[in-house]
N, C-alpha and C positions, 0 to 999 in steps of 0.2 A: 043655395043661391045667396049670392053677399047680397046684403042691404044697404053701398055705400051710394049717398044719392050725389050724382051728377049736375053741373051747371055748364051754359055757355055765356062766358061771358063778351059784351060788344065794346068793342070804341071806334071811331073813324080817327082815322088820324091823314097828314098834309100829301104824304105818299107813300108808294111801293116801299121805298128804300125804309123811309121813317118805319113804318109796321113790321117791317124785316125785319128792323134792329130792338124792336121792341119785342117782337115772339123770339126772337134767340136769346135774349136775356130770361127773358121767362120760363125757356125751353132748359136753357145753360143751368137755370136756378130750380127745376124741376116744380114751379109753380103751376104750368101749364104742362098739357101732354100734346097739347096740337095746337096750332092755328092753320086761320085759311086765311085769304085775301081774297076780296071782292072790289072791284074799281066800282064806285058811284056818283052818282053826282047829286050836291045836297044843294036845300035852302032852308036859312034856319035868319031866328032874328039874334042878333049879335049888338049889342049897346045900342036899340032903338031902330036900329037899320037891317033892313032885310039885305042876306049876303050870299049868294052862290058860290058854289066851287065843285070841284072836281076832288074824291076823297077816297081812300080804302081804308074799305072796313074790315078791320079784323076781328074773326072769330076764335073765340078759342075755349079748348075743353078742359075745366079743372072741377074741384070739389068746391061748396059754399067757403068752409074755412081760406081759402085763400084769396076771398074777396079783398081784403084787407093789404093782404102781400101782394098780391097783385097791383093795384091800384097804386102803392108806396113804388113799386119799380118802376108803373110806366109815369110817377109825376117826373124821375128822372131823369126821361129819356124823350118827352113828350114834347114836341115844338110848341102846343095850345097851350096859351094861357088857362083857357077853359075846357076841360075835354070832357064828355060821357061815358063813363065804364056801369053798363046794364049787365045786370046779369038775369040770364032764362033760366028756369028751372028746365033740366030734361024729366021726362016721368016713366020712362023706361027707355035701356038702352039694350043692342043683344045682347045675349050671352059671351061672347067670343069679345064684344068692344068694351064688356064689363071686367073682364080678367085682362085687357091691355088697359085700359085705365088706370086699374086697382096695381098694376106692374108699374107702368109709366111716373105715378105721383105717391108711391111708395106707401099706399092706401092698407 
């Protein structure tokens, strides 16, 4: 069994298209191995003022080391001034999505 641990990392970004173009650079640069898109709608405080909107959150599946590379690709592609890139630990993932992972980010 490989030992390589897994993350997913989050950001909301302004729309569809926007996190589109950001998991295909990611995907193009084998940073990432997957994203998803979730439509949501957030309220967050923003310079003092509380702000709503309508968002999609992209997830997506890489290894800890590319927190870094990650993050540097989507400041260049990001409409936010300010944006959140979280990253979850996974703590096990199957058998079969561990050897496409380990394929996918050349692990």
């Amino acid at each position: 069994m490989n030992d390589t641990i897994f993350v997913e990392l989050q950001t909301s970004c302004a729309d569809r298209q926007e996190a589109e173009k950001i998991a295909d650079a990611l995907l193009a640069s084998k940073l990432i191995a997957c994203a998803k898109f979730f439509p949501i709608d957030s309220k967050f405080l923003w310079k003092g003022e509380v702000q709503q909107g309508s968002e999609v959150m992209l997830n997506m599946l890489t290894i800890p080391d590319n927190f870094e590379k990650v993050k540097s690709a989507i400041t260049g592609l990001h409409s936010y001034d300010t944006f959140v890139l979280q990253q979850v630990p996974l703590t096990r993932v199957s058998t079969e999505a561990q050897a496409w992972l380990d394929e996918s980010l050349g692990v």
